[in-house]
N, C-alpha and C positions, 0 to 999 in steps of 0.2 A: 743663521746656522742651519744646514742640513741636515734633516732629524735620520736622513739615513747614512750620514757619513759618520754622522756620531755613534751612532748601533755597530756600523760594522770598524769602529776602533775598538768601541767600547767591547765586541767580541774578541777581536786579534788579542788586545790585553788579558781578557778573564783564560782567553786559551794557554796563555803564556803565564799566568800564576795562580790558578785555582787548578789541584792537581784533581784527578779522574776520582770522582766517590763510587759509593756504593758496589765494592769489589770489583773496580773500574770498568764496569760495565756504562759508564759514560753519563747513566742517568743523572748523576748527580751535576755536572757537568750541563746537560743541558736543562737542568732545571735553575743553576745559576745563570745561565745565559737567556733561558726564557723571560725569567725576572728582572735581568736588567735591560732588557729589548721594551719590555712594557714598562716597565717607570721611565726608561728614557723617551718613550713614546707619552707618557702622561705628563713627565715633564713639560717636554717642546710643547705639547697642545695647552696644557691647561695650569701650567707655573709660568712659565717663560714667557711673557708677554709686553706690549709697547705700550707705555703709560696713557693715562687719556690726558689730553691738554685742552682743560678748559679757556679760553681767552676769546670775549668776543669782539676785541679790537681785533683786524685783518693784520694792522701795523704791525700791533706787540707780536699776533704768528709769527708773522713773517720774520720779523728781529728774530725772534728765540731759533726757530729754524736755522736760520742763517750763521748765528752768532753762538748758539748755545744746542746745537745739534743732539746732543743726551739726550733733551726732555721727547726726545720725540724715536729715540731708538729703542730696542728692544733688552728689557730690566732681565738680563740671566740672574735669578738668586742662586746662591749658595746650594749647591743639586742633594746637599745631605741636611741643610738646614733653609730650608723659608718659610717655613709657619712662623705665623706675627708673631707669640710669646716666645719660639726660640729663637728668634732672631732678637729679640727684646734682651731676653737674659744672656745669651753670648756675648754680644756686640762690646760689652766695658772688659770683658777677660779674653777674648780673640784679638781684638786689634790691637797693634803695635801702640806704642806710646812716644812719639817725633819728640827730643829734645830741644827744648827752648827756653832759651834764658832770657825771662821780664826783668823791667824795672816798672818797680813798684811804685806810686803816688798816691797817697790819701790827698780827696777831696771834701772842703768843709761843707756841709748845707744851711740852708737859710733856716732852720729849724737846732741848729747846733751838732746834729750828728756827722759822721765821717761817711764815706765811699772809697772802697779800696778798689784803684783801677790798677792792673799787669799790662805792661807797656811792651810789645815786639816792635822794636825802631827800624830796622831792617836797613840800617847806616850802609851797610857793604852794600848795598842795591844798585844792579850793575845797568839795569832800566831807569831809574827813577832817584840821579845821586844826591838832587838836590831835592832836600828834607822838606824844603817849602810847599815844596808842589806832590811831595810822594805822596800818591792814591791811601787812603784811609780806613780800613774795614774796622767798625765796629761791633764784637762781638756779645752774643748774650746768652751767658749759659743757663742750663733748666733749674729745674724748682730748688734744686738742692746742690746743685753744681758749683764751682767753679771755675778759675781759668786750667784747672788741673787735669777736665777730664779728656777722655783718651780724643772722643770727637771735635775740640775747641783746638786742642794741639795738634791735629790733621788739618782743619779750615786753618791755621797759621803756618804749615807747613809749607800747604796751597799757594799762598799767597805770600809767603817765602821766595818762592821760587818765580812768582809772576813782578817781584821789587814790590809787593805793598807793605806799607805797615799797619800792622793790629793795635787793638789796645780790647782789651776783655775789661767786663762791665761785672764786679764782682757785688752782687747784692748784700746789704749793710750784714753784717755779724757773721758770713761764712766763710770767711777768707785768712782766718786769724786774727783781724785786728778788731777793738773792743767794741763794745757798745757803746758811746756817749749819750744816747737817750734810750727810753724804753721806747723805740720804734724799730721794728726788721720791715717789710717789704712785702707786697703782693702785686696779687697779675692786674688789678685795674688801678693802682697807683700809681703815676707816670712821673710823678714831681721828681724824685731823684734821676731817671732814666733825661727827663729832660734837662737838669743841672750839667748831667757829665755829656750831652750833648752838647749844650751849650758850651762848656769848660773845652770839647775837644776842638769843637771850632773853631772858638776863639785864639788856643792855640796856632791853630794852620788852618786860617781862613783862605787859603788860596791852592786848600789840596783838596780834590775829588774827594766823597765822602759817601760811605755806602754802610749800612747798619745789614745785621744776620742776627737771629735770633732761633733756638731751639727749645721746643717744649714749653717750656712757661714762658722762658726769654721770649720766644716768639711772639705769645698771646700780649706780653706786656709791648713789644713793640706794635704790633698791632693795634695794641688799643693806644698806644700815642699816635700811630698814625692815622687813627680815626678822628682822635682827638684835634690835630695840628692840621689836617688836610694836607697841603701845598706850603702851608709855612714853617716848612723846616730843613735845614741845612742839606739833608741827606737828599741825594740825588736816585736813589733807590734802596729796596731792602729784600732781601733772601730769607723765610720763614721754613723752616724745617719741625717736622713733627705739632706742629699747633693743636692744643687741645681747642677748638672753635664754641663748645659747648658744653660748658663745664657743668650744666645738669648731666646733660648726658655721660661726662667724662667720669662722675663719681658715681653714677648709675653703672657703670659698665665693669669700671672697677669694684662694686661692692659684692658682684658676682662671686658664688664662693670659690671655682679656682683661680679668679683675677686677686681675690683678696691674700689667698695664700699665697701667690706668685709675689705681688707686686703692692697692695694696697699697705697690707702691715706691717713691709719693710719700709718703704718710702714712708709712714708715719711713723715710725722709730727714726727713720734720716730727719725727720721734720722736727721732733721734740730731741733729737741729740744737736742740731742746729743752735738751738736753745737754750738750751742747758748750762751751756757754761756760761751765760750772761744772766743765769736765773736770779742774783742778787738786784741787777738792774728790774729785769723785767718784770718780778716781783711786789711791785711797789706799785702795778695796775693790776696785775692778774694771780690770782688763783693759780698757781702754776703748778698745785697737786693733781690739781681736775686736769690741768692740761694734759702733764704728763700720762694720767690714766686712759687716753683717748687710744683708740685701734683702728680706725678708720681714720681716710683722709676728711672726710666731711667733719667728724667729730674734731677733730681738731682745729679746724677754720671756725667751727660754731662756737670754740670754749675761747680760740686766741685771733684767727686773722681777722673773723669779720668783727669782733669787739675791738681789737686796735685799729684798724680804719673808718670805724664809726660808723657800720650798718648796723639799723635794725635788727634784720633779721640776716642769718646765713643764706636764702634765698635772695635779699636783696642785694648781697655781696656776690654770688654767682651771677647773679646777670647783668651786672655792673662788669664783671670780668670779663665775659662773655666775647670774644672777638667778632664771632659772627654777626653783633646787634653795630657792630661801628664799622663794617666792611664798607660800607657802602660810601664812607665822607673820605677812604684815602684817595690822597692826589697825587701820587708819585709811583712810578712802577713800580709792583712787587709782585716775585715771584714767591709761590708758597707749595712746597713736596708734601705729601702727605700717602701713609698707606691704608688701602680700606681695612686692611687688617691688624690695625692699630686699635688695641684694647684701648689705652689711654686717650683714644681721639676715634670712636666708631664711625665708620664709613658713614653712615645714614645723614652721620650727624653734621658731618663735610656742608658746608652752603652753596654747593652749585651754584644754585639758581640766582643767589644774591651777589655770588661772583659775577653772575655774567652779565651785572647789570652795570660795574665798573670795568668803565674801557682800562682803568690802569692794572687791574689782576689779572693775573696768568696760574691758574692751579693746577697740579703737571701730581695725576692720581695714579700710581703703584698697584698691582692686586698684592703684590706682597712685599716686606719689610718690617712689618712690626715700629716700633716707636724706636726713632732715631738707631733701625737697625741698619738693613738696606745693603746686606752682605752682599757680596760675591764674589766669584771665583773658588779654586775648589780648597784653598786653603785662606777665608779670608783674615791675613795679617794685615792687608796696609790699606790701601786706597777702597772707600765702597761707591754706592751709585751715589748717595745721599754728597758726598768728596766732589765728584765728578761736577754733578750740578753744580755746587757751590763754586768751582774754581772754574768754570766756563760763564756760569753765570757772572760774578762779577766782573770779569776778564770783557766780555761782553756788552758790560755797563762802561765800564772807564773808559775803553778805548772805542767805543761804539754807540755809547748813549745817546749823542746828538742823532742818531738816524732811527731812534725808535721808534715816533712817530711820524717818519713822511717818506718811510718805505712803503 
C-alpha cells in the first residue's frame, strides 16, 4: 500500500466531513488533517508490517510461498485497534458468528468417560461428493472453548466453502454433556485427543486428514505431535495462538493489568467449567479451595496438576510445555503467533528450536494479540489468522505431495 495515497484520501475525506473549527479560521481543520497524516504515517512504518517466516527447510519456504502466499504478505491490523490486549478483548464481540449446524456424537474412553465431538459433514460439497475421500479438518478449541466460538465457526466456514468436512474436538465436561468420571482435561494429556483421532480415522481411513488447534487446543496438539512423531494419521496441522511456555504464559499474565484484563476472568470460566459437575468432581478434590482460587496458576496447583498426577504444579507446566517436544514432530506444521500476545510473550516463542525441525514453519505477526489478528477498518468477518488457515490447509490437500521436493 502506498503510505502517500492513503494520506491524500485519508485528506479529500476529513475535507469532506469534519467541518472548519475554531471560528472557521481552518485551524481546527488542519490540526485534524495534521494528525491523521502522522498516524497514518506511523501506521504504514511501524504497525503494518510482513510477518517473519521462520522455516529452515528451503522446501517448506518455497511450499508456503507458492501455496499459501499470506504468510509472507503484509498483516494491515485493524488502523483503530492493534494493540495485542485490544485486539484480545474485541475479537469474541466484533466478529460475526457463520451459522452452522453439527451433528453431535459422544465417544466412550478406555477409562469410562465420554468425548463430545460437533460434526460439519459438509454432504452438499460440490468438490469432494463422495464422503469417503472428503478432505478432514480437525478442529481444537482453547482452554475453555468449544465448538461454539466465533473463531472455530469461521475455520468451518473456511473449509465450507473449500468442500472439507470438520468435526470440533470438545474437551470432556464443556460442551453440556456429563461427566462419567472425575476426570476433565489438560494441555499435556494427549490420551483423549489421541482416542478421537483414532475414532476419526477409522471412520474415513481413505480421506486426507489435517488437525488445527488454538490456544490450548494448539499446545495439546503439539504436544501429541511431539509425542507420535510421524506415527499418526494426520498429514499436517495448523497451530494458532500456542502458549509455547506456560512458565512464562502464567508469568505474563499474573502481571497486574494482564490479571484484571484476562487472568481472573478466564479463572472464573475455569471453575464455572466445573462447577456443574462438582458432585462428581467432589469425591477427589477439595472443590471449596478450588473454587477460592483467582489466578490461573492457583488453580492448576489446587485441581489440574493433582488430577493428572504431578507432583508439583511446576512439574505439570513443563510436562505441558510445547516448546520441550518441538523438536520429535514429524509432520508439517504451520504455527501463527503474535509477539504481542500476553498469553504467549514473544520472548518466549522457540525460534531457535524451531529452526532445528525441517518440518515447522512459524509465520511471527508484530501485532494481533491472542487469537485476535483483526483487520480491516470494520473487522466483522474474515481476519488474517482465517486467511492463513484456509490457504494453509487448502495448500496441504491439494498440494502436499510437493512439499518436500520443491
Amino acid at each position: 500500500m502506498d503510505w502517500q495515497v492513503l494520506t491524500r484520501e485519508l485528506s479529500l475525506y476529513l475535507e469532506s466531513q469534519v467541518r472548519v473549527g475554531l471560528f472557521g479560521s481552518g485551524v481546527g481543520l488542519s490540526l485534524v488533517l495534521g494528525f491523521g497524516v502522522a498516524y497514518a504515517c506511523y501506521y504504514l512504518s511501524s504497525i503494518a508490517k510482513k510477518p517473519q517466516l521462520v522455516a529452515t527447510n528451503d522446501s517448506f519456504c518455497r511450499f508456503l510461498v507458492e501455496y499459501c502466499p499470506v504468510v509472507t504478505e503484509t498483516y494491515y491490523p485493524t488502523i483503530w485497534c492493534w494493540e495485542g490486549r485490544m485486539q484480545t478483548l474485541l475479537r469474541p464481540f466484533i466478529t460475526s458468528r457463520p451459522q452452522v449446524q453439527y451433528r453431535n456424537e459422544l465417544i466412550k474412553t478406555a477409562d469410562g468417560g465420554q468425548i463430545s465431538l460437533d460434526w460439519f459433514d459438509n454432504n452438499n460439497s460440490l468438490y469432494y461428493p463422495d464422503a469417503s475421500t472428503r478432505p478432514t479438518v480437525l478442529l481444537l478449541p482453547g482452554l475453555t472453548g468449544t465448538s461454539k466460538e466465533s473463531y472455530i465457526l469461521h475455520m468451518i466456514h473456511q473449509s465450507k466453502m473449500l468442500g472439507y468436512r470438520c468435526v470440533v474436538f470438545n474437551n470432556r465436561g464443556i460442551a453440556g454433556e456429563e461427566l462419567l468420571t472425575p476426570r476433565t482435561y489438560c494441555a499435556s494429556n494427549t490420551e483423549d485427543l489421541e482416542a478421537v483421532i483414532r475414532h476419526v480415522h477409522n471412520l474415513h481411513p481413505s480421506a486426507p486428514f489435517i488437525a488445527a488447534g488454538v490456544s490450548m487446543g494448539g499446545m495439546l496438539l503439539l504436544n501429541y505431535l511431539g509425542k507420535t512423531g510421524r506415527d499418526t494419521p494426520l498429514m499436517a496441522a495448523a497451530i494458532f495462538s500456542a502458549g509455547w511456555n506456560v512458565f512464562e504464559s502464567v508469568e505474563s499474565l499474573e502481571k497486574p493489568l494482564n490479571w484484571l484484563l484476562f487472568n481472573y476472568y478466564l479463572t472464573t470460566c475455569l471453575q464455572s467449567s466445573i462447577s456443574r459437575h462438582r458432585q462428581m468432581l467432589e469425591k477427589l478434590f477439595d472443590m471449596d479451595l478450588v473454587m477460592k482460587a483467582r489466578t490461573v496458576r492457583e488453580f492448576d496447583k489446587q485441581f489440574t496438576s493433582v488430577m493428572f498426577g504431578y507432583r508439583t504444579i511446576d512439574d505439570y507446566y513443563e510436562d505441558a510445555s510445547p516448546c520441550r517436544k518441538l523438536k520429535s514432530v514429524g509432520i508439517p506444521v504451520l504455527c501463527l503467533n503474535s509477539v504481542d500476545d500476553v498469553f504467549s510473550p514473544g520472548h518466549a516463542i522457540p525460534v531457535e528450536t524451531a529452526k532445528q525441525n525441517a518440518n515447522i514453519a512459524l509465520v511471527l505477526t508484530s501485532c494481533g494479540g491472542h487469537i485476535g489478528f483483526l483487520e480491516g477498518v470494520w473487522p466483522r468477518k474474515c481476519t488474517y489468522m482465517d486467511r492463513v488457515f484456509k490457504q494453509f490447509v487448502q495448500a496441504m490437500f491439494e498440494h502436499g505431495n510437493k512439499i518436500f521436493s520443491m
